[in-house]
C-alpha positions, 0 to 999 in steps of 0.5 A: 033792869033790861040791861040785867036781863040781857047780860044775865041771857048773854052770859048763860048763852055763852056759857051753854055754848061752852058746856055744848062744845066742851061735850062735843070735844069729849065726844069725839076724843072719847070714840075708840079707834076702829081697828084698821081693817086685816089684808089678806096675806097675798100667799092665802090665795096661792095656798087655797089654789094648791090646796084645791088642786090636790084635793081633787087629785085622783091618786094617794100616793101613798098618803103622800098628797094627803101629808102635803094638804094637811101641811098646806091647811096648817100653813093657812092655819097659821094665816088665820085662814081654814081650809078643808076638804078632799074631793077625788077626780076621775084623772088618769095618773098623768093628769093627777101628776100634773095636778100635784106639779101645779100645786107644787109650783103654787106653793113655790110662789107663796114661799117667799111671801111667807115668814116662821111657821106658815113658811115652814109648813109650805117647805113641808107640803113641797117635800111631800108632794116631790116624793108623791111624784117620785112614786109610780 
């Protein structure tokens, strides 16, 4: 009779040791992936920067400045990125010029990081910001 006994725990042990495992398994085939995590694109923080600086410029340039920071947030738009903002400075026109020629130049770098729409809204922001520094 102990030899029963013994046969019928040892069968049961196995047998929870497979139900046991067997969940294990499905357990972790059935956890879903974790998405992998979104990089930045590296032209996101060029485009904040030329943003920034013409916001703070202190001339309209005859709605210029604006046309360019309005391309410059659909550009980010298209990035997932938002940019807001149009904070004036106290500069005198040749600082404010200065200020648009950074920016310009910012935008110049992110050209080649970027692809379709985002790319061109930037050649858009560019156009706009070289006939803001032609006018005087």
């Amino acid at each position: 009779m102990n030899v029963k006994v013994a046969r019928i725990v040892s069968y049961a042990t196995a047998f929870m040791l497979l139900l046991a495992l067997g969940t294990n398994l499905r357990a972790q085939s059935a956890a879903p992936a974790t998405p992998p995590p979104v990089t930045p694109s590296p032209a996101t923080g060029l485009l904040s920067q030329a943003y920034a600086a013409l916001s703070v410029a202190d001339h309209d340039y005859q709605g210029h400045r604006i046309k360019a920071m309005k391309q410059i947030e659909a550009a980010a738009k298209e990035l997932g990125v938002s940019l807001s903002g149009d904070g004036h400075g106290k500069e005198q026109q040749g600082t404010s010029d200065a200020q648009l020629k950074n920016a310009q130049a910012l935008l110049q770098q992110a050209i080649p990081t970027l692809t379709g729409k985002a790319q061109m809204h930037v050649n858009k922001a560019i156009e706009q910001i070289s006939t803001a520094l032609s006018i005087k």
